[in-house]
C-alpha positions, 0 to 999 in steps of 0.5 A: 090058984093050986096048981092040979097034978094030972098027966093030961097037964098042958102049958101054953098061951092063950088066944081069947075071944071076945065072947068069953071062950078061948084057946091054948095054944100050946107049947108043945106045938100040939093042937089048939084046945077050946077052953069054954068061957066058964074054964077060963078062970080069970085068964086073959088073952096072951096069959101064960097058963096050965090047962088040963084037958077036960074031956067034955063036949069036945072030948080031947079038944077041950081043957081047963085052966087050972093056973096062971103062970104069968099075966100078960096084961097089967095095962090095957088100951082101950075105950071107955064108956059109961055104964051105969054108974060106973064105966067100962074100957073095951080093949083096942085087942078084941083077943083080950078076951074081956072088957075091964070094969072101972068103978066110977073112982077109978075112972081119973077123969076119963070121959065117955068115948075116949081112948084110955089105959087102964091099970088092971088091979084085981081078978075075979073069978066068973066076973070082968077084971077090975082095974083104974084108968092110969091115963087119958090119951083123947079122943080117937079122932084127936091128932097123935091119938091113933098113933100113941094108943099103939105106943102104949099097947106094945109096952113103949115109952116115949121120954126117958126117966129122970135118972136117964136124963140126969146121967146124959147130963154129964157125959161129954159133948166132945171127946177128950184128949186123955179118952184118946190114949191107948187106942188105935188112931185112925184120924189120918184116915178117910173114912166117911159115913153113908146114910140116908138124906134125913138120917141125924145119928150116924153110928157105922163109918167106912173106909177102904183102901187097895192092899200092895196084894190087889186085895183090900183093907177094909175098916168098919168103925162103929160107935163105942156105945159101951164107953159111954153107956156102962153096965148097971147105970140108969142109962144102961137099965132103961136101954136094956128095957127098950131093947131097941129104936122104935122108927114110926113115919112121923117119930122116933122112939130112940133106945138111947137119949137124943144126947148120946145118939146124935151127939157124943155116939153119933160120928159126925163129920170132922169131929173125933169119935171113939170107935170099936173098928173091924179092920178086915183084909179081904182077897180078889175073891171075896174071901176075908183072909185075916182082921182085927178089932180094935177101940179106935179114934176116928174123925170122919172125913165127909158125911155122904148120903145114900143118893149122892154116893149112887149118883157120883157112881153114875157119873154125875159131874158136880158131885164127882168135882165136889168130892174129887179126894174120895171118888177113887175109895168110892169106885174101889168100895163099889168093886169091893161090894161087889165081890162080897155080894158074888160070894154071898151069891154063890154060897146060897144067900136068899134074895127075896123080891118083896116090894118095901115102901116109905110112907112120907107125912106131913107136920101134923102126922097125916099121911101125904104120899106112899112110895116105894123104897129105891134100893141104890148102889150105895145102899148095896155097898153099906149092907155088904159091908156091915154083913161082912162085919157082923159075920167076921165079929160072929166067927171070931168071938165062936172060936174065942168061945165066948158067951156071945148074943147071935143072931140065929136064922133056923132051916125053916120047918118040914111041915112049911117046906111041904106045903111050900112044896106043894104050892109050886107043884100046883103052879107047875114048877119044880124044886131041886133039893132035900125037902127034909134038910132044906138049904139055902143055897137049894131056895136061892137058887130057884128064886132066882130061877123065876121071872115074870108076874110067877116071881112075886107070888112064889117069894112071898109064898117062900118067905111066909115058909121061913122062920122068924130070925132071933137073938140066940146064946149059941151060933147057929148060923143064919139060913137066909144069909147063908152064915155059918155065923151071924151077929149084929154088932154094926147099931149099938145105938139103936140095939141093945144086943149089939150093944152088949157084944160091944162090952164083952169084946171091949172086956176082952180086948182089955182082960183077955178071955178071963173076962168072959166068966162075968157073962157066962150067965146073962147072955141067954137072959139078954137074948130071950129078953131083946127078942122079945122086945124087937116083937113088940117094936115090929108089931108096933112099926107094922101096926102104925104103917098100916093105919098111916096107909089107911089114913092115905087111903081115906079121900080115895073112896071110889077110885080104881087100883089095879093090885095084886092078890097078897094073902087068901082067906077064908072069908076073903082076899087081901089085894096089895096095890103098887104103893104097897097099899093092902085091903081086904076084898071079903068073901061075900062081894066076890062074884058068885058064891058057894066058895071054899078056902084051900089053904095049903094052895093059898086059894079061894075056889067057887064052882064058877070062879078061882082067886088066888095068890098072886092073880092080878085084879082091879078094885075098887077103894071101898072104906076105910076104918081105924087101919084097915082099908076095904076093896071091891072087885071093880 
């Protein structure tokens, strides 16, 4: 399609809808454009496309698209079904905007009602697109079914190519003498991996250790992905195309072989591992006054769970007995955590108060319990570790000027911070600081400031104000951690772009910054690309949560819950339980009617009622279909 010249020219995405029309959502961030059904010209939903405006009926609200610059939608999950004599496959993603025509040769076995993914193979103009079933995933009420269809929508992959596996196939179980030479060895060390009770690769490890200054040493050593994971192989490509884990309550979708992550790259306890080591000297402030970065060998002393840490802090007399030769590093780790977190603290690093839960199933994927995370003294020591280490990366590689892929957290928009403004002004409270050039410091600051049942609702109003955090080529600081400069190099394992920082700081540590010309023209490309694919695995992670929620929900049918409003729209109220359940509470069984949706002050307002964020309400368990969850006021 011949691309018209027309000052009136637009570009953006579109959002469709099933009835056939959409919208261009533009990206110049101007006002959404109505594209009628016969403007849309093979356009799906998601479709990167031109549009000129049109001018019709809705005057300049209105547009044609006269291009497609990218498709959106080779594969399509859906159901099938029979129509005449041939089939049809409606998408599971109603803004698709279509459903997709499947000639009776193409349906490879599919059967009426099952969940399928269809191939799209051809566009017709004023017509559905045409395509072939590729796969048969079940039916919707097969076990596993619910789960897989999300994996096949948000473009992920289970098992790994054949090339993968046949390059996994050589690397080595242990690490060799001869791997060993030239680097630092850290193996007469105690360092010790902290980690969750069912964690199975362990890819960060800790050490510290009191300075003759009465400051501290602190080592982070992180797995040597890159040494076994190198630039152009298969391994690296297919890495590179997951971009990350995927973590689901009932699997894993890991980014590396289950050879490399629990294997040779996972730092086992007794067992040497190569290492890239962070080794930072830290003041009784807090301050890191001086590091170094070096490729290591290590071999880990103990391999320590989250729970046990925390109770040996607390006292518990078995466990200090049991680990009586690491208590004092641990003691020392806890009053150095400490320190980290007060100076974080201090420069305006925002703490937001949202609740976080686990959900725990059963062998057959159902759903058993949903609880809340417990966020313990060690998980504290950990996070201010790694933080520590990935800003020290950050600022180093800054000053080094090196291509580098940053983890970018921007101020948060104008227009955001007004209506953030305007919905604490309604609650009666003020906000001391430059509405225009907002600082962290200014928001953590009046977070902090609050209590009681106001906190809640005012943190998720705060967080729904920030900007989404993304890999970046240039440092830009990070907003919510109050960093100058961020990146992420503690999970190579389980991220591409930490990853890659690793092979450009070995390059270095090996070539000086000479090495850093090979890099100059990728890092933008890997940025752009891991971005991308971190929204799709969170799409994929919050999609999956929400259905296994809904599926604890499902023998609930009638049962009382006191919740807490979480979201307000036009057409009802959303209503968090204390599990971190979600469902919906439409308009139309509210008491009363006549009710007007006020988004800027996130309410719900009748002549005779008012809902509103965070007011707490008792429901009623009302349905639940696919992954949605339905309340009633009780």
């Amino acid at each position: 399609m011949k691309k018209e010249q027309n000052k009136n020219t637009l570009t953006g995405k579109i959002d469709a809808s099933s009835k056939g029309f959409g919208f261009l959502v533009r990206d110049d961030g101007g006002e959404d454009l109505f594209i009628p059904a016969r403007d849309m010209n093979t356009a799906l939903g998601g479709d990167r496309v031109v549009c000129v405006r049109t001018g019709r009926n809705r005057g300049a609200g209105e547009a044609r698209v006269v291009e497609i610059t990218e498709r959106a939608n080779k594969n399509v999950v859906g159901v099938y079904r029979r129509e005449g004599g041939a089939g049809v496959v409606t998408p599971d993603n109603a803004r698709l905007g279509s459903d997709i025509y499947i000639k009776n040769d193409g349906k490879n076995g599919a059967r009426d009602g099952q969940k399928v993914v269809a191939e799209i193979v051809a566009y017709v103009q004023g017509r559905r697109p045409e395509g072939v079933v590729a796969e048969v995933l079940g039916y919707p009420d097969d076990t596993g079914v619910d789960v897989l269809s999300i994996i096949r929508s948000c473009d992920l992959h289970e098992a790994f190519p054949r090339g993968v596996t046949e390059e996994c196939a050589v690397v080595p179980e242990f690490v060799p003498a001869q791997k060993t030479a030239g680097r630092k060895d850290y193996r007469d060390e105690c360092i010790v991996t902290i980690d969750g009770d069912d964690s199975r690769d362990f890819d960060d490890a800790v050490t510290v250790r009191r300075t003759d200054d009465g400051g501290f040493r602190l080592g982070v050593h992180i797995a040597d992905v890159a040494e076994y994971v190198r630039h152009g192989t298969k391994l690296d490509k297919e890495a590179y195309a997951r971009g990350t884990s995927v973590y689901f309550p009932d699997r894993v979708l890991p980014m590396l072989p289950e050879k490399l992550s629990n294997g040779i790259c996972s730092l086992n306890e007794g067992e040497d591992r190569l290492t890239l080591s962070v080794i930072m000297y830290i003041d009784n402030l807090g301050n890191i006054v001086r590091h170094k970065i070096r490729e290591g060998v290590i071999r880990s002393a103990a391999r320590l769970t989250y729970s046990n840490v925390a109770k040996i802090l607390e006292g518990d007399e078995t466990l200090r007995a049991r680990y009586a030769a690491i208590v004092p590093m641990l003691e020392d780790m806890k009053v150095l955590a400490a320190l980290l977190r007060n100076k974080r603290t201090a420069r305006g690093n925002i703490e937001f108060d949202i609740p976080e839960c686990k959900v725990v199933v059963d062998e057959n994927g159902h759903t058993v319990d949903v609880v809340k995370y417990e966020q313990l003294i060690s998980h504290k020591i950990i996070e201010e570790f790694m933080l520590a280490c990935n800003e020290t990366v950050a600022e180093r590689f800054v000053r080094e000027k090196a291509p580098f892929v940053f983890r970018a957290h921007a101020a948060p928009p104008a227009e955001k911070v007004q209506t953030f403004m305007g919905f604490i002004s309604a609650l009666g409270l003020s906000y001391r600081g430059n509405v225009n050039a907002p600082q962290s410091v200014d928001f953590a600051r009046f977070l902090a400031s609050l209590d009681g049942s106001v906190a809640g609702v005012v943190n998720r109003v705060a967080l729904r104000s920030m900007s989404k955090a993304a890999y970046e080529p240039k440092n830009a600081g990070h907003f919510g951690l109050a960093a100058p400069y961020y990146c992420h190099f503690t999970s190579p394992i389980r991220r591409y772009p930490d990853l890659m920082i690793h092979r450009i700081i070995k390059d270095y540590l090996h070539n000086g910054d000479k090495a850093f010309k090979k890099y100059a023209n990728v890092v933008a490309e890997v940025s752009k690309h891991c971005s991308e694919r971190e929204k799709s695995a969170e799409a994929a992670e919050r999609k999956v949560d929400d259905l296994k929620k809904a599926d604890y929900m499902r023998d609930k049918i009638g049962a009382q819950y006191d919740g807490v409003i979480s979201g307000v729209t036009e057409w009802g109220v959303f209503v968090e339980l204390s599990n971190t359940v979600e469902g919906l509470v439409r308009t139309e069984n509210l008491p009363g009617d006549g009710y007007v949706f006020n988004a800027d002050l996130f309410r719900l307002d009748s002549p005779r009622h008012t809902f509103k964020l965070g007011d707490a309400v008792r429901i009623q368990v009302a349905g639940v279909s696919g992954d949605r969850v339905s309340f009633t006021l009780a």
